[in-house]
C-alpha positions in Angstrom: 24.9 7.6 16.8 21.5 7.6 18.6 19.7 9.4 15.8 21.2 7.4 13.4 20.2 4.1 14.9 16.4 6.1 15.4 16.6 7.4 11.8 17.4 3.5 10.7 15.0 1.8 12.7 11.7 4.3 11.4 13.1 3.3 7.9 12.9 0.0 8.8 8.8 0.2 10.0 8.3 1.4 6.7 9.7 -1.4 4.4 7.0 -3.6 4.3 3.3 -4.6 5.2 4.4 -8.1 5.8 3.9 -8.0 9.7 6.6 -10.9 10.6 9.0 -9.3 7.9 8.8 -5.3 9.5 9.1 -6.7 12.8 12.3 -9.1 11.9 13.8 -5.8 10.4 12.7 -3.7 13.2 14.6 -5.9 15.6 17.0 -6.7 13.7 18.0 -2.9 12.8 18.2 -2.2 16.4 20.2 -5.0 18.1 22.9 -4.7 14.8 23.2 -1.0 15.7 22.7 -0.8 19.8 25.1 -3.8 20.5 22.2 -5.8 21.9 23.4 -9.8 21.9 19.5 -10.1 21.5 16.1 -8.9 20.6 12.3 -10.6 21.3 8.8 -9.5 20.0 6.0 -11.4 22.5 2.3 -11.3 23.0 1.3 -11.5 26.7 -2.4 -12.0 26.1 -3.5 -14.4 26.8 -0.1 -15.8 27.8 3.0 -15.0 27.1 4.0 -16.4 23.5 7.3 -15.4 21.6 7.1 -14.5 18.2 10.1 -13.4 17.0 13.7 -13.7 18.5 17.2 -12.2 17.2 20.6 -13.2 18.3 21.2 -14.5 21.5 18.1 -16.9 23.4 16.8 -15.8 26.9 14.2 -16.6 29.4 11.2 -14.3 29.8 11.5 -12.8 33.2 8.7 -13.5 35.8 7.3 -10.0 35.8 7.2 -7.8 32.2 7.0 -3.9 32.7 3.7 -2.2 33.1 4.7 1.2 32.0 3.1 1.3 28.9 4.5 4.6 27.7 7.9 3.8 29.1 10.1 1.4 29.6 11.9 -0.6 32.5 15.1 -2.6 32.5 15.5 -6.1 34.3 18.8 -7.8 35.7 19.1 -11.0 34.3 22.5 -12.2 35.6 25.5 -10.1 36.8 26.8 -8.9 33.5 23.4 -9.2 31.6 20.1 -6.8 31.3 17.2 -6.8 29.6 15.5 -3.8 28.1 11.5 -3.9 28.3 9.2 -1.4 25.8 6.1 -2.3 26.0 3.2 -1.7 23.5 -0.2 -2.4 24.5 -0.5 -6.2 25.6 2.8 -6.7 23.0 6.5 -6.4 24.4 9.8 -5.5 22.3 12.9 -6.9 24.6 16.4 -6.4 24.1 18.8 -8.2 26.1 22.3 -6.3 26.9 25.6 -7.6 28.3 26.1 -4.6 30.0 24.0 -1.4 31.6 25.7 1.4 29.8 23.0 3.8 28.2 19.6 1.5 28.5 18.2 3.8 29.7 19.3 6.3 26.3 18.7 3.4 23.9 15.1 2.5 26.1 14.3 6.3 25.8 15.1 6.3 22.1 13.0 3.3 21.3 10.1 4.3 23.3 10.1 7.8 21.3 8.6 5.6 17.9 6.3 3.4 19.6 3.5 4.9 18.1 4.6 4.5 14.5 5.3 1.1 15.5 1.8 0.6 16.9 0.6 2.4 13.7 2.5 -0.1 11.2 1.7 -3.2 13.4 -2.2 -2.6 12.9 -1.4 -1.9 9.2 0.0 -5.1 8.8 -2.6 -6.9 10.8 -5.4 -5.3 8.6 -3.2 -6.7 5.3 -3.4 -10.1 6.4 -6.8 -9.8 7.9 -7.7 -8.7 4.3 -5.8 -11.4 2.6 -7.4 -14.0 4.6 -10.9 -12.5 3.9 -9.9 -12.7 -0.1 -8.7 -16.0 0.0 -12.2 -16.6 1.7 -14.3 -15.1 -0.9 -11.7 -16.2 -3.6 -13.5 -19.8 -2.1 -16.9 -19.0 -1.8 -16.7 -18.1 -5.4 -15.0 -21.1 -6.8 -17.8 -23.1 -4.9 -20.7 -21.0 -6.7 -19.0 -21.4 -10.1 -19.1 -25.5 -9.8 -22.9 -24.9 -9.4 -23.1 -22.0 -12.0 -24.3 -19.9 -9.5 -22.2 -17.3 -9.5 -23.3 -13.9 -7.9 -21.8 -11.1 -9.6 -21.9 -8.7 -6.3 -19.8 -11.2 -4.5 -17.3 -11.1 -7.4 -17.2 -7.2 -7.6 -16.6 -6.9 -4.2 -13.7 -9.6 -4.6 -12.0 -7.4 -7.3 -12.7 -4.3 -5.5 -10.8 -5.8 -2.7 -7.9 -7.3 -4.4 -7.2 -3.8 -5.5 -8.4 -2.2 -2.0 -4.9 -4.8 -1.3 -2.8 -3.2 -4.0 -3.9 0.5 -2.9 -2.5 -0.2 0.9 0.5 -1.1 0.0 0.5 1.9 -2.5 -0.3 4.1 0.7 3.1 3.0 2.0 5.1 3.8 -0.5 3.4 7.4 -0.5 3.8 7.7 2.9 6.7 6.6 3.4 9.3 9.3 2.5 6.9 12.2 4.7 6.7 10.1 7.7 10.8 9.8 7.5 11.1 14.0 6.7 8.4 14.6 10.1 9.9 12.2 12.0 13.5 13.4 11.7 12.9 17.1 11.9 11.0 16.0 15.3 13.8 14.6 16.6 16.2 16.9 15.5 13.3 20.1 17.4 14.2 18.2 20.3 17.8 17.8 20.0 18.2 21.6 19.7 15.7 22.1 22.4 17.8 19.8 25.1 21.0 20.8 23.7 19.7 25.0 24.1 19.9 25.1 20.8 16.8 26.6 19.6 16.2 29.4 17.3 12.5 31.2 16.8 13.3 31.2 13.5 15.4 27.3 12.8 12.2 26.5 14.5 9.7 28.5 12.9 11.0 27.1 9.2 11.1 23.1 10.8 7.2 23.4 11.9 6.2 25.0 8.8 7.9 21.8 6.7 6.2 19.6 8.9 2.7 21.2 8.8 3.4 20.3 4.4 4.5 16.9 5.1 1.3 16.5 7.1 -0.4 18.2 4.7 0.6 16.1 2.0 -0.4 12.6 4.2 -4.3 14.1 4.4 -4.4 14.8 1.0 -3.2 11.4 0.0 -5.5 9.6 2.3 -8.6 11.9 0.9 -7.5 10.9 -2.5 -7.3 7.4 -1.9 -10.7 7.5 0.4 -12.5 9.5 -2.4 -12.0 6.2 -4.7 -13.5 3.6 -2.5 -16.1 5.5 -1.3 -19.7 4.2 -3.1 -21.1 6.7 -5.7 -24.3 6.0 -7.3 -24.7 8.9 -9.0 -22.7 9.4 -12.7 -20.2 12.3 -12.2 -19.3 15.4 -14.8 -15.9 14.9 -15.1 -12.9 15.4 -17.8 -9.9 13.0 -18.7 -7.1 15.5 -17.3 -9.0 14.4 -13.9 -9.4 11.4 -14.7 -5.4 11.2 -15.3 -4.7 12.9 -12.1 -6.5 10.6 -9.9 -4.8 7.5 -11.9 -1.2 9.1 -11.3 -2.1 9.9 -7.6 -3.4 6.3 -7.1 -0.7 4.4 -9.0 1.7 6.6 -10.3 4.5 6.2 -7.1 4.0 2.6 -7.9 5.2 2.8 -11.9 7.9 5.1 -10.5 9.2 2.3 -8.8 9.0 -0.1 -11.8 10.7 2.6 -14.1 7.4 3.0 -16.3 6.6 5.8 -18.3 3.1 6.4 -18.2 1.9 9.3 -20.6 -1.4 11.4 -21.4 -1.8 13.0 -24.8 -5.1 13.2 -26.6 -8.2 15.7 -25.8 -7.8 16.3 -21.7 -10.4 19.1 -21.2 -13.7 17.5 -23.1 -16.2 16.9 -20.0 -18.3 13.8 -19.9 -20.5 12.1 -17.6 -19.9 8.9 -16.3 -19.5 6.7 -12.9 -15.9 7.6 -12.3 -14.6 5.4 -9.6 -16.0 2.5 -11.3 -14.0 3.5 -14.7 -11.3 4.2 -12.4 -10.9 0.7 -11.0 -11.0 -0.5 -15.5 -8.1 1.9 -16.1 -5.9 0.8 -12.9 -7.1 -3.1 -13.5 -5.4 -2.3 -17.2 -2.8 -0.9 -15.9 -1.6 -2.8 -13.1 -1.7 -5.6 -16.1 0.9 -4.0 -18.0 2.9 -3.2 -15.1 3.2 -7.2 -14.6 4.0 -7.9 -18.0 6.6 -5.1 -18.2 8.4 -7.3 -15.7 7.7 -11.0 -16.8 9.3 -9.7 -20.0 12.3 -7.3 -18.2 11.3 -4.9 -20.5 14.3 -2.5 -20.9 12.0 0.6 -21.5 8.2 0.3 -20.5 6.1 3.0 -21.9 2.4 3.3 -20.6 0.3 5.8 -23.2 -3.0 6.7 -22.5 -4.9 8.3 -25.7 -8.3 10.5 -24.9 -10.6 11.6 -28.1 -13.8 12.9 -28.3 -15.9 11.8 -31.6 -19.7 13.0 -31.4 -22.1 11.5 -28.5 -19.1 9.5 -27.6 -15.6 9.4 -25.6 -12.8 7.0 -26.2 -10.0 5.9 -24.3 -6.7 4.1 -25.8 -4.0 2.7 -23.7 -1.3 1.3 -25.1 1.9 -0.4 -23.9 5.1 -2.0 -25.3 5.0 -5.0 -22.9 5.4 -7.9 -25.5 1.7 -8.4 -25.9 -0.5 -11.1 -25.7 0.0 -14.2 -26.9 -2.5 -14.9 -29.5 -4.3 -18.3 -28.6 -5.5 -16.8 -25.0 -5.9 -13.4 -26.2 -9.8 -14.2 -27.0 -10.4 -15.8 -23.6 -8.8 -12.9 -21.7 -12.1 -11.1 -20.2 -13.4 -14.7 -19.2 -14.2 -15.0 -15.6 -10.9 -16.6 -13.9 -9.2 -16.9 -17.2 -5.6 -15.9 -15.9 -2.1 -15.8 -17.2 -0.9 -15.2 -13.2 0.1 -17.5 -10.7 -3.0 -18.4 -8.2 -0.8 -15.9 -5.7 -0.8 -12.8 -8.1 -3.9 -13.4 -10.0 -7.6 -13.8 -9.4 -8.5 -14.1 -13.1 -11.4 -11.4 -12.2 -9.4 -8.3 -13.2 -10.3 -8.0 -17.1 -13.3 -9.6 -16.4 -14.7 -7.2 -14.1 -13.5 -4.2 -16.5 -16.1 -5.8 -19.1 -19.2 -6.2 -16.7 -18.8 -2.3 -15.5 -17.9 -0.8 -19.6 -20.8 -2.7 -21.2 -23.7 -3.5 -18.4 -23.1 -0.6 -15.5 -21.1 2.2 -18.5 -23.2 1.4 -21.6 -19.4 1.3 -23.5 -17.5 -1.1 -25.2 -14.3 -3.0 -24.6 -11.8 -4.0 -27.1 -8.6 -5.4 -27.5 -6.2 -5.8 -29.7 -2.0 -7.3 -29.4 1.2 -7.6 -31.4 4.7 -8.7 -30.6 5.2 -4.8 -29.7 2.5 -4.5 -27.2 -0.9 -4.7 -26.3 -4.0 -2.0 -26.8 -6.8 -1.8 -25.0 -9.9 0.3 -26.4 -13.1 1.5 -24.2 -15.6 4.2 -25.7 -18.7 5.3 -23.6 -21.6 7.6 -24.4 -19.9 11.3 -23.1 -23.4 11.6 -21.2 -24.5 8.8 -18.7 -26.2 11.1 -16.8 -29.2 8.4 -17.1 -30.6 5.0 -14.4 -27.9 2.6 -14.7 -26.7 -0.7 -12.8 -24.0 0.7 -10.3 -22.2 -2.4 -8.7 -22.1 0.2 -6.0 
């Protein structure tokens, strides 16, 4: 019982970046499973404030615990107690009707307080992001009214938005190695109280988690490798080009059921500014992904066509989406021209593809849309290995 209520509460951490949501769920998941009558997330700093509270209401006690890698348990009334974990100046409280294994449950909680001090700054840095777009997102509005609109304050805008996107993309990569480490860990110490352990059991359970860990740093370089600034172009082939897209956004369509395919020449080299061409093919991309499902399509299919002709390199991407509908399909790589809602949609994302292809790549951008689908068309010279405008 006590690793399954462990096993559902790390699962819970994990389900989203929303920090008032993952803590709800958090709490929630353990007072449901421990038979708590009620659960509490405060701040103490400056002074005590309650956040969140679960099932049954109760006063905060005078005094909170100051073991900060433990935990302590309070009488409240004769038949009631109340479970203290603290984290840092923030405190998870349970309250009990009885004192039968707090001090199992308080041991079992305190054993993921670091992934829950790990998610809780994730979701603070989301929402300290999202408030920093919504801050340029005004900055920029004001310098349009004037027609004063600086195009490095809009790069970094886009770049954001889909700094946004690629965090919550880390979760979902994350989220299944974290779950594997965290419950062979558990289980290594099971065996190990229990007298259980075998060199060998134990042997093949460090080795899996030395690849799980491996895996995470990989990820994390992967994703680190496309926001870091490269002014330099970059020799560099489509089949890479296809692997950094899939390990970037490729759990994401997974999740959406989308088929995203490669054919074409993969091997031809070319020199270019990858990360910027990068952030064209995942702006396009994420696009379809939305109009997959505004239009519930029943089978999305993503292909992505490379051919070499001469000097030049083109890329195709195609998708079955429903296309675009033909009085806005001219407007589309206008500056805030956007089919989204103001909460999923900037109206930067196309626009920004066209500044980087035809000022900072020397290419060109095309479109073109039927009731099937919609296809976007960007060639570049295969050797930019010249001075050009980086927005980086």
């Amino acid at each position: 019982m006590i690793k399954s209520i462990e096993y559902q509460c790390i699962n819970a951490i994990g389900n989203s970046l929303d920090l008032d949501k993952m803590l709800t769920e958090v709490i929630s998941t353990f007072v449901q499973l421990s038979d708590a009558i009620g659960g509490a997330y405060i701040i103490t700093a400056p002074h005590p404030t309650k956040i969140i509270t679960i099932g049954k209401e109760f006063f905060l006690p005078n005094t909170l615990s100051l073991k900060i890698d433990s935990y302590e348990i309070f009488p409240i009334e004769q038949t009631e107690y109340l479970l203290d974990i603290p984290i840092d100046n923030e405190h998870f409280l349970f309250l009990f009707s009885h004192n039968i294994d707090l001090d199992i449950m308080g041991s079992m909680f305190s054993n993921f307080r670091i992934k829950l001090r790990n998610a809780i700054s994730a979701c603070q840095s989301v929402e300290e992001l999202h408030t920093k777009n919504a801050l340029l997102s005004n900055q920029v509005i004001e310098e349009k009214s004037i027609n004063k609109i600086n195009e490095k304050l809009i790069v970094d805008q886009s770049r954001m938005a889909i700094m946004g996107e690629m965090i919550g993309m880390i979760a979902h990569q994350w989220r299944q190695p974290i779950t594997i480490i965290g419950m062979v860990a558990n289980n290594l110490i099971l065996d190990i109280n229990l007298g259980e352990s075998v060199n060998e059991k134990l042997l093949d359970d460090l080795e899996l988690i030395d690849k799980q860990v491996h895996y995470l740093s990989q990820t994390i370089d992967d994703f680190r490798n496309f926001f870091r600034p490269n002014k330099l172009p970059q020799t560099c082939t489509p089949m890479q080009i296809s692997k950094e897209i899939v390990t970037i956004i490729g759990k994401n369509l997974e999740e959406h059921k989308i088929t995203l395919s490669f054919i074409g020449d993969m091997e031809s080299t070319f020199i270019s500014h990858k990360n910027e061409l990068l952030q064209v093919f995942l702006n396009i991309l994420s696009n379809s992904k939305d109009a997959f499902n505004e239009q519930h399509t029943e089978f999305p299919l993503i292909t992505f066509h490379s051919k070499v002709e001469g000097n030049l390199i083109q890329f195709i991407i195609q998708d079955n989406a429903g296309g675009i509908p033909p009085d806005i399909i001219s407007h589309i790589f206008e500056p805030y021209f956007s089919t989204k809602n103001a909460k999923n949609g900037t109206g930067l994302g196309l626009y920004m593809s066209a500044i980087i292809i035809e000022k900072h790549l020397g290419g060109t951008i095309s479109v073109a849309s039927d009731h099937l689908g919609s296809l976007f068309s960007i060639t570049l010279p295969i050797n930019s290995n010249k001075d050009s405008n980086s927005v980086y």
